[in-house]
C-alpha positions in Angstrom: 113.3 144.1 128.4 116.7 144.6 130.7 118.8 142.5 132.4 117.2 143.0 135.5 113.7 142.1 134.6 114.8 138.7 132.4 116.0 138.2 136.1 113.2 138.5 137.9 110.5 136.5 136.0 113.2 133.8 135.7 113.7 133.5 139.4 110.1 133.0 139.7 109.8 130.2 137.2 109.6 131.8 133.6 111.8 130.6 131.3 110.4 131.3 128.0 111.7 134.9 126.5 112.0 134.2 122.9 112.3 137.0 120.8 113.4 139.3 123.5 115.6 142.2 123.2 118.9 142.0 125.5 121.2 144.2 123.1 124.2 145.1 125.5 122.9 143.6 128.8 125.2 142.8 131.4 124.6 138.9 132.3 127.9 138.2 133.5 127.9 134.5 135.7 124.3 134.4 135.8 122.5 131.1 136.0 119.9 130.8 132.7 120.5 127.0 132.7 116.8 125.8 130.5 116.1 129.4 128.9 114.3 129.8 125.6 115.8 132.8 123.8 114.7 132.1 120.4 115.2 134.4 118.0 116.4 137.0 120.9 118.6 139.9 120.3 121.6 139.3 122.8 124.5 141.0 120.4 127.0 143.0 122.1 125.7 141.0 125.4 128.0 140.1 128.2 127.6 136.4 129.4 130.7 135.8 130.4 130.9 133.0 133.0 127.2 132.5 132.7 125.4 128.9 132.7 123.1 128.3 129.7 123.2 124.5 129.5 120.4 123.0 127.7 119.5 126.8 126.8 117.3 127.1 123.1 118.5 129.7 121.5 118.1 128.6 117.8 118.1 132.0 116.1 119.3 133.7 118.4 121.5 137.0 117.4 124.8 137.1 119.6 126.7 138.9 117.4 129.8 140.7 119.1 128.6 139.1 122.4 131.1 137.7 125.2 130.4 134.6 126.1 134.2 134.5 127.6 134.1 130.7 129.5 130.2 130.4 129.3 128.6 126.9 129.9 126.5 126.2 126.9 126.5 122.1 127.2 123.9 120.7 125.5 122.2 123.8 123.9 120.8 124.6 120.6 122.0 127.7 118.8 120.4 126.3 115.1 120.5 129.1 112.7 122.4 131.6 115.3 124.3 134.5 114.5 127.5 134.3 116.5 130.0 136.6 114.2 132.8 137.8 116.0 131.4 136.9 119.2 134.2 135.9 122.0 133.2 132.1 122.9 137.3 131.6 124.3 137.6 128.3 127.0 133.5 128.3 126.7 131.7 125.0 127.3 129.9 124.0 123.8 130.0 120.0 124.2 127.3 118.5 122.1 126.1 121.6 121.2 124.0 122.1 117.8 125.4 125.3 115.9 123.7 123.6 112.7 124.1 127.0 110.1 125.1 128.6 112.7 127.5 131.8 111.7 130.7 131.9 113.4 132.2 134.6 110.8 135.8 135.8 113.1 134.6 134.4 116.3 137.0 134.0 118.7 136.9 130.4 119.8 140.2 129.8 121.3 140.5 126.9 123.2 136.9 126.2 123.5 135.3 122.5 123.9 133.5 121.4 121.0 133.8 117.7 121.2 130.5 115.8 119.7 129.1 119.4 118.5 127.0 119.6 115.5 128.6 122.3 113.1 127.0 121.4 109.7 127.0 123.9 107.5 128.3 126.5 109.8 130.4 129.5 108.4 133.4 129.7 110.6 135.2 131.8 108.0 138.3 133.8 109.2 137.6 132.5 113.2 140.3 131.7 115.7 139.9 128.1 116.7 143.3 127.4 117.7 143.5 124.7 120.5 140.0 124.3 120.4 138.5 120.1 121.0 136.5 119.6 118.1 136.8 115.1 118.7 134.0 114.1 117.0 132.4 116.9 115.8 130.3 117.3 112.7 131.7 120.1 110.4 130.4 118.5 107.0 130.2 121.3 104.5 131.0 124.1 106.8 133.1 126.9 105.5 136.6 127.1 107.4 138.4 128.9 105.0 140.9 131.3 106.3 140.6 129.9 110.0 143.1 129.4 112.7 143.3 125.8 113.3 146.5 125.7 115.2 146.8 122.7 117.4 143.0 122.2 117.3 142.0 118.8 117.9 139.5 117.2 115.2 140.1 113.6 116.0 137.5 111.9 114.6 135.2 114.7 113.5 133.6 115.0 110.3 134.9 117.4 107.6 132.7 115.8 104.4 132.6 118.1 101.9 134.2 121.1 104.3 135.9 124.4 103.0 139.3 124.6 104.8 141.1 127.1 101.9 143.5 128.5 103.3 143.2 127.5 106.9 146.4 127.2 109.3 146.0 123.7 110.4 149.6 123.7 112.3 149.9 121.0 114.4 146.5 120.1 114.6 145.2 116.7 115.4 143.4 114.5 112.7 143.6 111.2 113.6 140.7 109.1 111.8 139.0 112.4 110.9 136.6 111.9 107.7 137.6 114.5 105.2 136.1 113.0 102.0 135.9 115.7 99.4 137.2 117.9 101.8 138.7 121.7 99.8 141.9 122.4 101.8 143.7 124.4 98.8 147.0 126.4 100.1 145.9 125.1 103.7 148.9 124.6 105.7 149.1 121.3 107.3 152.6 121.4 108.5 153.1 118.8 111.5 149.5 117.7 111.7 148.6 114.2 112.4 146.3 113.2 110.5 146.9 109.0 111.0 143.9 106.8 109.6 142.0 110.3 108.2 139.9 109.1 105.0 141.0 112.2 102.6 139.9 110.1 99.4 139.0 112.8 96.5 140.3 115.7 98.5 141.5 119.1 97.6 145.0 119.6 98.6 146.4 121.3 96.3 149.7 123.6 97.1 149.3 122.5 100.5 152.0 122.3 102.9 151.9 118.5 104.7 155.8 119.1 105.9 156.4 116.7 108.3 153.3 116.0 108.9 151.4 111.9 109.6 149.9 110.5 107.1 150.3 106.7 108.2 147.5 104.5 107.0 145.9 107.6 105.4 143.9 107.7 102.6 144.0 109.6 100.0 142.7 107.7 97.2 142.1 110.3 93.8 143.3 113.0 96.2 144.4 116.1 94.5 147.9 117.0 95.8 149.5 119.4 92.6 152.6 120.8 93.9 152.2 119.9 97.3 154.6 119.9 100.0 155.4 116.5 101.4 158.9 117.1 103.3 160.2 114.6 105.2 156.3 113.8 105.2 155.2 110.3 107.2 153.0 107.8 104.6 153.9 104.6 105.3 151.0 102.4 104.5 148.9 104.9 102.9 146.5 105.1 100.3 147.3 107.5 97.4 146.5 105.2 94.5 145.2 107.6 91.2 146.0 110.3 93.4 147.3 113.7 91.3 150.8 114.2 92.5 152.4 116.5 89.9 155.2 118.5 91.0 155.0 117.7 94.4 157.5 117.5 96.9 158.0 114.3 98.7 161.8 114.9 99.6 163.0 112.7 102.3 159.3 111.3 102.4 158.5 108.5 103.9 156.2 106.2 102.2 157.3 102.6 102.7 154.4 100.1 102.1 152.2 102.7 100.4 150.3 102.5 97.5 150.9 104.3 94.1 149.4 102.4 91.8 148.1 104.6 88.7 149.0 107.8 90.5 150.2 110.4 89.0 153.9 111.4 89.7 155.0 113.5 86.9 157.7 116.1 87.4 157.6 115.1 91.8 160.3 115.5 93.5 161.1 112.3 95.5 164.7 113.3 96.6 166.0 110.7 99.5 162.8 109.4 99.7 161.9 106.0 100.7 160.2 104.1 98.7 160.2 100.5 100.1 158.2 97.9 99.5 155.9 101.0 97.2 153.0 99.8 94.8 154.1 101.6 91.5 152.2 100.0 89.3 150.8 101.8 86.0 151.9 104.8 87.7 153.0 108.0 86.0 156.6 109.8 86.9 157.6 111.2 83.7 160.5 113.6 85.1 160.4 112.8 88.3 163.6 113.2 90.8 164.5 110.5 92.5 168.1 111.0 93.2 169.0 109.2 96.6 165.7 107.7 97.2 165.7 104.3 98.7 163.9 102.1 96.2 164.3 98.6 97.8 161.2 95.9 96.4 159.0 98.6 94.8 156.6 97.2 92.1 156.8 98.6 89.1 155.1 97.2 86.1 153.5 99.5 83.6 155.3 102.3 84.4 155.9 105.6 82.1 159.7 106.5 83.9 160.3 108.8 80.6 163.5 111.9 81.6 163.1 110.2 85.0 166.6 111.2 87.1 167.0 107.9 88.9 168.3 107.3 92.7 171.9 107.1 90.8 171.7 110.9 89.3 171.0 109.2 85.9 168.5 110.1 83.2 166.0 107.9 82.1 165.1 108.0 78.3 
């Protein structure tokens, strides 16, 4: 089948062409809007500007294809092959890309809000500005994406691969990243206010000025993580792994550190008001300068600790 003939029995009516062969067809701004293309072979297709709202194409193979600003509202790509396809400033509101793989694709700036991406391999794909607000991405592999200035508030990470991901001034306000992997991500200036990252992987990450008010991060993993002049006031890191981390100039007034490990942090000018320190672990910890005003600190191991006065505890 060609372009033009897909054309022509969908003018009349047809709309069912699953399992069709389109490889390299030119369907630039066409109107498919309803079109079953299960398990079609569309890679290296152009469907740039086209409209396939409410289209089924669970299955479908669109690997390499352009679908460059293409309306694809409300369709169902299940299962679909979409690796290094070009889907920049395309339409994919509430779409379903459940497994779908998304290996290098170029999704630049493209409208994901409410879209299911469970389980979807988005490995080494350019997502940067894209709206992902409330989107499911529960177990889905973004390691090694660009996530720069994306917007995920509210989404679903449970469970999600995010190694190594640029994450650069992206938006996670109230995102659910439970169990989330973000190891060596880069976090730098995110906002990720309210997010639930209780028993998270961040280790070596870099949160440098970054919000974490009201977070949680209950049992989080944060080895030598960056924390730099780091917002946490009011958050949530109680029996979270600190060690060697970097909080200098943090801010984490009214947060919780009860039972966390702190050993060998560095806590330079941080502030530290009103802190739960309970039972909490800072053998060797620096905390030259930091503002320690009403912190709570019963049970706690302060062994070679350099205090906010430059001395040594023994």
């Amino acid at each position: 089948m060609n372009a033009e003939d897909l054309l022509r029995r969908y003018a009349v009516g047809e709309r069912d062409f699953h399992t069709a062969d389109l490889h390299g067809a030119h369907l630039q701004e066409v109107d498919l809007s309803g079109v079953v293309l299960k398990k079609a072979i569309l890679s290296e297709v152009d469907l740039s500007g086209a409209n396939l709202v409410g289209a089924d194409l669970n299955g479908v193979v669109l690997k390499q294809a352009n679908l460059n600003g293409t309306r694809l509202n409300g369709s169902h790509l299940v299962g679909a092959d979409l690796d290094e396809a070009n889907l920049s400033n395309a339409d994919l509101n509430g779409v379903v890309l459940w497994r779908a793989g998304l290996k290098k694709a170029i999704l630049y700036q493209v409208n994901l809000s409410r879209a299911n991406l469970d389980e979807a391999n988005l490995h080494g794909a350019n997502l940067s500005r894209a709206n992902l607000k409330g989107a499911k991405l529960s177990k889905a592999n973004l390691s090694e994406t660009n996530l720069t200035e994306a917007n995920f508030c509210r989404a679903t990470l449970i469970e999600t691969k995010l190694i190594l991901a640029d994450l650069r001034g992206a938006i996670l306000e109230f995102a659910e990243l439970t169990k989330a992997n973000l190891t060596e991500a880069d976090l730098s200036r995110t906002n990720l206010e309210g997010a639930n990252l209780r028993e998270a992987n961040l280790c070596k990450v870099n949160l440098s000025g970054a919000n974490l008010t009201g977070a949680n991060l209950y049992r989080a993993n944060l080895i030598a993580a960056k924390l730099i002049l780091a917002g946490l006031r009011g958050a949530n890191l109680e029996q979270a792994e600190l060690t060697k981390a970097n909080l200098t100039e943090a801010d984490l007034s009214w947060a919780h550190l009860n039972n966390t490990n702190l050993s060998g942090a560095y806590l330079r000018r941080a502030i530290l008001t009103d802190v739960d320190l309970d039972s909490a672990i800072l053998r060797g910890a620096d905390l030259v300068e930091a503002k320690l005003g009403q912190v709570k600190m019963n049970n706690v191991d302060l062994s070679w600790v350099t205090m906010s006065d430059g001395k040594i505890h023994l």
